[in-house]
C-alpha positions as CSV (number, residue, x, y, z in Angstrom):
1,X,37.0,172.6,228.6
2,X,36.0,172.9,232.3
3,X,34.5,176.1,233.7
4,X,37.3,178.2,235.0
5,X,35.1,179.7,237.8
6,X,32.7,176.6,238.4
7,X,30.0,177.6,241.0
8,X,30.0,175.7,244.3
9,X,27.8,172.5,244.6
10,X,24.6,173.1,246.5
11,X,23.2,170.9,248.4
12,X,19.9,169.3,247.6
13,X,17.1,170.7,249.7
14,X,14.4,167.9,250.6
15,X,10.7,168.4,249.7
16,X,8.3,168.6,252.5
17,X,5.5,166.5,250.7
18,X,3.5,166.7,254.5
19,X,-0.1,167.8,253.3
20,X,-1.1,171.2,254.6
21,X,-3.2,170.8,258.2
22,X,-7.1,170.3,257.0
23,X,-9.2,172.6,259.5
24,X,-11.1,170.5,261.9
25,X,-15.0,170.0,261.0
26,X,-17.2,171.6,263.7
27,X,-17.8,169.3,266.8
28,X,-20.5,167.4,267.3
29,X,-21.9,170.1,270.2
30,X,-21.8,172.7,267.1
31,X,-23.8,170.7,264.9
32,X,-26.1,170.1,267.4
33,X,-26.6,173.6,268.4
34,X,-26.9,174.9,264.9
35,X,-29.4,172.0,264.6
36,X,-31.0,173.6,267.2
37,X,-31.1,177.1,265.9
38,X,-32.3,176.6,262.5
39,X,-35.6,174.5,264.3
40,X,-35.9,177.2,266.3
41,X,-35.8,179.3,263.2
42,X,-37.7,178.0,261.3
43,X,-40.9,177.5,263.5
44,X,-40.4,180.7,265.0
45,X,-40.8,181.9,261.6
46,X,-44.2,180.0,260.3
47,X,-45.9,180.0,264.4
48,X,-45.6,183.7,264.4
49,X,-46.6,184.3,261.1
50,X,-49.9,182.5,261.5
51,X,-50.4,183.5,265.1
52,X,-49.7,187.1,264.3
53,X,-49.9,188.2,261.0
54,X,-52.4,185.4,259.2
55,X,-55.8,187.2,260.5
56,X,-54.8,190.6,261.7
57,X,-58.1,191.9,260.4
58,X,-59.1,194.7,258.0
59,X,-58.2,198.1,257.4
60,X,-61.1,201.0,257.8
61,X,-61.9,200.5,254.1
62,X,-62.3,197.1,254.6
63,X,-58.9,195.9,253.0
64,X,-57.4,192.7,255.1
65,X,-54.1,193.3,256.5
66,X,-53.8,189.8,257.0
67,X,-51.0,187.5,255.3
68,X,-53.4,184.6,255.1
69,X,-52.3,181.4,254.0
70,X,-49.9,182.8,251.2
71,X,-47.8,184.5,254.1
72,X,-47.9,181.3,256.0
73,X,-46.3,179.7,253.1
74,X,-43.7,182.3,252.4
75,X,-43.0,182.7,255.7
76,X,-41.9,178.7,256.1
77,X,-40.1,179.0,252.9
78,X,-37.8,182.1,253.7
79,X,-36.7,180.6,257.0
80,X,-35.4,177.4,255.4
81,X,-33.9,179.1,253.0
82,X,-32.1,181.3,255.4
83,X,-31.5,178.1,257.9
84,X,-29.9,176.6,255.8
85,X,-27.4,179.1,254.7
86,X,-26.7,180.1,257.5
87,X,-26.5,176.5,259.3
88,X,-26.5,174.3,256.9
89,X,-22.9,173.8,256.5
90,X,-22.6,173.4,260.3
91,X,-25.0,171.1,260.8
92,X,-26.6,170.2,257.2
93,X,-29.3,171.9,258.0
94,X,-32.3,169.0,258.4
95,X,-34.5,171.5,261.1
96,X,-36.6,168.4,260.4
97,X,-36.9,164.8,262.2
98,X,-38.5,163.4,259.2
99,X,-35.8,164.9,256.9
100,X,-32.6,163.3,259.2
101,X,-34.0,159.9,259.1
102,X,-35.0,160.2,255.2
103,X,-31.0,161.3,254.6
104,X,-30.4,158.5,257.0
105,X,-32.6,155.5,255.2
106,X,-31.0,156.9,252.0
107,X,-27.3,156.4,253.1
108,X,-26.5,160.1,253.4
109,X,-26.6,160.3,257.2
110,X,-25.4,158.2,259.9
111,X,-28.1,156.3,261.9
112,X,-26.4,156.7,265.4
113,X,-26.6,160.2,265.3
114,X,-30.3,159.7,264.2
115,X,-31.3,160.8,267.9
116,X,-28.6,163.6,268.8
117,X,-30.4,165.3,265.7
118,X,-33.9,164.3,266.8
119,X,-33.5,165.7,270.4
120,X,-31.4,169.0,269.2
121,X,-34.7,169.9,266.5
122,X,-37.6,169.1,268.8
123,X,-35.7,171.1,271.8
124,X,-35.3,174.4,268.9
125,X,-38.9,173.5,268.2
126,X,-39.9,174.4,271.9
127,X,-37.7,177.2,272.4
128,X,-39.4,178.8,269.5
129,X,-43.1,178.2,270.9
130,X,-42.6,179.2,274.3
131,X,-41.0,182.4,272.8
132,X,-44.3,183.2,271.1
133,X,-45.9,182.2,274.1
134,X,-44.2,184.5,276.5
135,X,-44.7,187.5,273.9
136,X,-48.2,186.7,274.1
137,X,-48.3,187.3,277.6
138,X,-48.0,190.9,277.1
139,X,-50.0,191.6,274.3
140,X,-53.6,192.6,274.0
141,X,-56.1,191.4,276.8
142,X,-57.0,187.8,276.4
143,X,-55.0,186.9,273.0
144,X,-52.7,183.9,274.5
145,X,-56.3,182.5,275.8
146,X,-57.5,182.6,272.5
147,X,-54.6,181.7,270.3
148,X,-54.3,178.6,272.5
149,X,-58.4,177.6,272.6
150,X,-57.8,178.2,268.8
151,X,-55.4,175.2,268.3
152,X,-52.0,177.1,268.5
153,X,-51.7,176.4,264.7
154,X,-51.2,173.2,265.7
155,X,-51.9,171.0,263.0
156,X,-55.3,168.5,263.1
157,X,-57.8,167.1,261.3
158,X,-61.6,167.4,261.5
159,X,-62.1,170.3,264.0
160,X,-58.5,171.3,264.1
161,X,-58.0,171.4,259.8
162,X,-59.4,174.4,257.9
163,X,-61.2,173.0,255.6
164,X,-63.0,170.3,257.5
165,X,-60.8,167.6,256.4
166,X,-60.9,163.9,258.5
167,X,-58.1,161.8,259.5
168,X,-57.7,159.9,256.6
169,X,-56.5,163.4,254.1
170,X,-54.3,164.0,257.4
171,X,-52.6,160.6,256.9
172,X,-52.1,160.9,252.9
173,X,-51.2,164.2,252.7
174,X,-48.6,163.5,255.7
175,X,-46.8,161.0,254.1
176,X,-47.3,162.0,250.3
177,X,-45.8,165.9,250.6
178,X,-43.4,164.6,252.9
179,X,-41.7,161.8,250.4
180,X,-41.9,164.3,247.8
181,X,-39.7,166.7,250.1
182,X,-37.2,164.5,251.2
183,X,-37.2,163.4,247.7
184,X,-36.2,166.7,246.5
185,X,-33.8,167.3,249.2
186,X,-32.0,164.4,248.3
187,X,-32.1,165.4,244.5
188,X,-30.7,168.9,244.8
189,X,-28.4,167.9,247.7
190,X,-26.5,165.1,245.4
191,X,-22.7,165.0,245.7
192,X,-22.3,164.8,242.0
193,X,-26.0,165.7,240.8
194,X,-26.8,168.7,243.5
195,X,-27.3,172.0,242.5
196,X,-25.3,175.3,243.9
197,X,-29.2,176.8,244.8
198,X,-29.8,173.7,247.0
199,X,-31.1,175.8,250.1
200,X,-33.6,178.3,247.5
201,X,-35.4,174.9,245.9
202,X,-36.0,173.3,249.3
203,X,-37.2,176.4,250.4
204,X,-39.9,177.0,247.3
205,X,-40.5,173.5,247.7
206,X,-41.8,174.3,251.2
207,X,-43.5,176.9,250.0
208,X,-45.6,174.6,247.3
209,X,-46.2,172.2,250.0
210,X,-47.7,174.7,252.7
211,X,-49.8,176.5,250.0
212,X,-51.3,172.8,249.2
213,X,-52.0,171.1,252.2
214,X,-52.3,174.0,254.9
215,X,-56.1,173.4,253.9
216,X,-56.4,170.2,254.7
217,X,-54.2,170.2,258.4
218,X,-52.1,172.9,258.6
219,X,-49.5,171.2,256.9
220,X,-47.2,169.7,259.2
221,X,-44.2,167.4,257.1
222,X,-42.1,168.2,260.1
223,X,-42.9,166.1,263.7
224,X,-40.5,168.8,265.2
225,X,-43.1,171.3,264.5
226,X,-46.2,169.7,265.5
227,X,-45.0,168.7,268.8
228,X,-43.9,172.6,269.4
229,X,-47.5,173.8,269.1
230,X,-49.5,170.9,270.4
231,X,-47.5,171.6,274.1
232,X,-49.2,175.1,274.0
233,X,-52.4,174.0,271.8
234,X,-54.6,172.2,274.1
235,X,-55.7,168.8,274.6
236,X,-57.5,168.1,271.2
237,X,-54.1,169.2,269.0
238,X,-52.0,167.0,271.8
239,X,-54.4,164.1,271.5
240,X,-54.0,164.3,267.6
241,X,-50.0,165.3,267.7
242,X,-48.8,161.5,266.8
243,X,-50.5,161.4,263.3
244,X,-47.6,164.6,262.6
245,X,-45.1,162.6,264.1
246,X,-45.3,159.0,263.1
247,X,-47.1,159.7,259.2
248,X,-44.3,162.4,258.2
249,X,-41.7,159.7,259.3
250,X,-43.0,157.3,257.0
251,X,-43.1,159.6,253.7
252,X,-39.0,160.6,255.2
253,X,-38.3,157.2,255.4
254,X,-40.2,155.8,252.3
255,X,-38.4,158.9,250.1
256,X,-35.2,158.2,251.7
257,X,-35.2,154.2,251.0
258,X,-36.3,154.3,247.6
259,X,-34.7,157.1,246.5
260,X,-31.3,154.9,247.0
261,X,-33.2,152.0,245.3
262,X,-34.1,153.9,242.3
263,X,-31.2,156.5,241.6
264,X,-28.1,155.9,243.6
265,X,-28.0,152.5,242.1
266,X,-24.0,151.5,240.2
267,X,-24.2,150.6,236.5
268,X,-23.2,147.4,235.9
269,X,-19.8,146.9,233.4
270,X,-21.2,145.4,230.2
């Protein structure tokens, strides 16, 4: 028996099966500027700490109201941390030529834009210095003189490390704490492996590595860096400058080869 009121036939409506619009990425420019900023950051960060704060002196009962070496290495740690949550997922957050070419020789970052990176940390780098430097112009009578006969916390060996310490500790240390950094980076920054505290472990890794080797040189692991206090540090820290560029390079690019080797390897089907 047929319905004696049938309802009227509707007309089929077609699915719009067009994915939703995926938001652009930020452009290159953006990356390159928040590159930038983080470097600038970051050494801002660590150069005023140990310029300002490190020595500051002692109270009248004799107390030191200094940060010493333990603020140095707290001071580099907190600045990654916040660089990279705050630019990291602009730019990745390296802040570190050694650390884009480790992510590079590891497969995680392009080579070509190897240089773009390069150029964008080392100019934040000297931002960052000449900053400090122009706020030293008006502080107390003769302290720019001295903070730049002092080294500019550049990093060095012999008469430029802390503890004495030749070119050869330079050159280990260098490329040993560096490899172990990228190493980590790479570990906690994994696509299926990576943790959700990515930015706090690099940071405390930082940390570690300052309160180690700052010593022995100053503890560079970052050529961005070392080039952004030797301008201002003198002729002995410039003359020294390319142990902190090319040594940290090699411990990126030795962490970033071999960390692909060893555990970004495919199992093979039995």
């Amino acid at each position: 028996m047929s319905d004696p009121r049938p309802d009227k036939p509707v007309e089929p409506t077609e699915l719009d099966h067009t994915p939703a619009e995926v938001p652009a990425g930020p452009s290159t420019a953006a990356t390159l500027i928040a590159e930038a900023f983080g470097t600038l950051l970051l050494v801002l960060g660590v150069i005023s700490t140990a310029l300002f704060a490190a020595n500051f002196g002692a109270s009248d009962n004799g107390t030191s109201l200094g940060v010493g070496f333990t603020g140095v290495a707290l001071a580099v740690g907190i600045t990654v941390i916040a660089g990279a949550y705050a630019f990291g997922p602009i730019s990745g957050g390296h802040f570190n030529p050694a650390v884009t070419l480790g992510l590079a020789a590891a497969g995680r970052f392009p080579w070509k834009s190897v240089i773009p990176y390069v150029i964008a940390q080392i100019v934040g780098g000297l931002v960052a210095t000449t900053l400090i430097v122009l706020i030293g112009i008006f502080g107390p009578d003769g302290w720019l003189s001295a903070a730049q006969d002092g080294g500019f916390a550049s990093n060095g060996f012999g008469e430029l490390s802390p503890g004495g310490f030749g070119l050869g500790a330079a050159i280990i240390v260098e490329v040993l704490f560096t490899a172990l950094f990228v190493t980590v980076i790479l570990g906690v920054t994994h696509s299926t492996r990576g943790s959700n505290f990515a930015g706090l472990a690099i940071g405390l890794t930082l940390v570690l590595i300052h309160l180690a080797i700052i010593p022995i040189d100053n503890a560079s692991v970052n050529p961005a860096r070392s080039i952004a206090t030797a301008v201002y540090g003198g002729g002995l820290a410039f003359s020294q400058v390319w142990v902190f560029i090319v040594f940290p390079i090699i411990g990126g690019l030795i962490a970033g080869f071999a960390y692909r080797a060893l555990f970004d390897g495919t199992r093979k089907k039995a």
